[in-house]
C-alpha positions as CSV (number, residue, x, y, z in Angstrom):
1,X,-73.7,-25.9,-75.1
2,X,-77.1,-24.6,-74.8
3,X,-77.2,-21.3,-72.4
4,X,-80.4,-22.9,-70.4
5,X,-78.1,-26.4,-70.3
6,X,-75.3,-24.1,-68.9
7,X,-77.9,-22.7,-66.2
8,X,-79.0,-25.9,-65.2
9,X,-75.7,-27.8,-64.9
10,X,-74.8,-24.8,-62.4
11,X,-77.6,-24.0,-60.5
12,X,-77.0,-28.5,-59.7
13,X,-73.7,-28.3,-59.5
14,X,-72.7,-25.3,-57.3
15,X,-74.1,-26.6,-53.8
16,X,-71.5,-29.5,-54.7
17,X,-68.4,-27.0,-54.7
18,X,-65.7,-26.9,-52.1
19,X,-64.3,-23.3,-51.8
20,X,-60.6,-22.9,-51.4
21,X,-59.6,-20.5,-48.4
22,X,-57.2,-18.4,-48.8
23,X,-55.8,-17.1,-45.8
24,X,-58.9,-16.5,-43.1
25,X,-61.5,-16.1,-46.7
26,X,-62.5,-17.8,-49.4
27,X,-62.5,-14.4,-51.4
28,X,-60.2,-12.6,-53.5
29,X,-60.4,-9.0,-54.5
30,X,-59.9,-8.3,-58.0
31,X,-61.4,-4.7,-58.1
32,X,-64.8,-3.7,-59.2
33,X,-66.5,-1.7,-62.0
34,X,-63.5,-0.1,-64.3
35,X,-60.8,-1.3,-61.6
36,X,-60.6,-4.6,-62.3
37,X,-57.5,-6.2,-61.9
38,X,-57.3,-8.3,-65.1
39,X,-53.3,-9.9,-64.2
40,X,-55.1,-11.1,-60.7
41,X,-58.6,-12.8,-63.0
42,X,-55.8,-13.9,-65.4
43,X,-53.8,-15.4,-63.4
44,X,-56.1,-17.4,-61.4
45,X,-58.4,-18.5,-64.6
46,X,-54.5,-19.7,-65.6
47,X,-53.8,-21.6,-62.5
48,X,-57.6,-23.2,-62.3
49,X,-58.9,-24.0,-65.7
50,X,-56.6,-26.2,-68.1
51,X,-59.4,-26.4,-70.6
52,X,-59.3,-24.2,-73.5
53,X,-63.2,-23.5,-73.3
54,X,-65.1,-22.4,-70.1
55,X,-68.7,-21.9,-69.4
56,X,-70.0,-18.5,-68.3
57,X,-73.6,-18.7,-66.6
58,X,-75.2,-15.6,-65.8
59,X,-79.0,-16.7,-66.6
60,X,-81.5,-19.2,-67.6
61,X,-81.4,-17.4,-71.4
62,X,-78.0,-15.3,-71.3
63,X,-75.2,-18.1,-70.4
64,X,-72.6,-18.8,-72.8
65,X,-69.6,-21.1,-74.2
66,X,-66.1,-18.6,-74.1
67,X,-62.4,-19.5,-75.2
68,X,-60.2,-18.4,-72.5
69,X,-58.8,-16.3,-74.6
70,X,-61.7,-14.3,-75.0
71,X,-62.9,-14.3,-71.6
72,X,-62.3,-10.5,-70.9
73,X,-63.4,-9.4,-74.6
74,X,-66.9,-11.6,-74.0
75,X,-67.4,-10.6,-70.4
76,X,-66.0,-6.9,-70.1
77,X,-69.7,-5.8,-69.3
78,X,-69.9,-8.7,-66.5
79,X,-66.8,-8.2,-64.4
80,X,-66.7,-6.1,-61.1
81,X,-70.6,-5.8,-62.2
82,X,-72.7,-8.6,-62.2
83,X,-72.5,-12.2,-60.2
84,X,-71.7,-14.8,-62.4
85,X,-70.4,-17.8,-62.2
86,X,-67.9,-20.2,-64.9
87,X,-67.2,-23.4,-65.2
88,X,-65.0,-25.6,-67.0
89,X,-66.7,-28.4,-69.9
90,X,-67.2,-31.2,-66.8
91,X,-68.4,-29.1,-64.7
92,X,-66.5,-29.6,-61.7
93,X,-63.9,-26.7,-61.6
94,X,-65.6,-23.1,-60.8
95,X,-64.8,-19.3,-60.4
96,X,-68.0,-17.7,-59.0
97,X,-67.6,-13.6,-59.4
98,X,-68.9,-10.9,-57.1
99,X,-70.7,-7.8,-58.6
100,X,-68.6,-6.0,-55.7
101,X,-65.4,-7.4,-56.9
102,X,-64.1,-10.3,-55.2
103,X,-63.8,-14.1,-56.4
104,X,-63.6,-17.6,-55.3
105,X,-62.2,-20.5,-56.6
106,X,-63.7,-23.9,-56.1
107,X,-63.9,-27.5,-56.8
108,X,-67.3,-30.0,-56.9
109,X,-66.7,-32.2,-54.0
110,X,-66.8,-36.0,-55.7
């Protein structure tokens, strides 16, 4: 998929999403800059996404198509960094990332 087709999909799609709380937050901390807790990203990209291919959307021009397997190799520069946000194919299971190291999981309320 197109990287501006990604960034549109998202910016629609993400005032859809119901966060899941955890606890008294939404957020999870997974460590920022060269911190990051990759067994806790793991893990929750594991328990969320059963697709083999996920969306990463950073921007209009710099979005991108990643096999879960390559998530950490393709966004090593992104994590505990930058805000991004990925999605799987359909677009209705998220992980939006915080440059200051948290994470929330969510779901596009149907």
């Amino acid at each position: 998929m197109e990287s501006r087709l990604i960034y549109i999909m998202s910016e629609k799609r993400k005032p859809q999403v119901l966060w899941v709380r955890h606890t008294d937050t939404e957020w999870v901390y997974f460590g920022d800059g060269k911190e990051v807790k990759h067994h806790i990203v793991k893990e929750i990209l594991d328990n969320h996404f059963s697709e083999k291919y996920l969306c990463v959307c950073l921007t209009r021009i710099g979005s991108f198509e990643v096999c879960k397997d390559e998530f950490f190799d393709k966004t090593a520069g992104y994590l505990g960094y930058q805000n991004f946000i990925i999605w799987n194919a359909s677009f209705d299971l998220t992980v939006e990332f915080n440059r200051i190291g948290v994470l929330r999981v969510g779901q596009v309320n149907r």
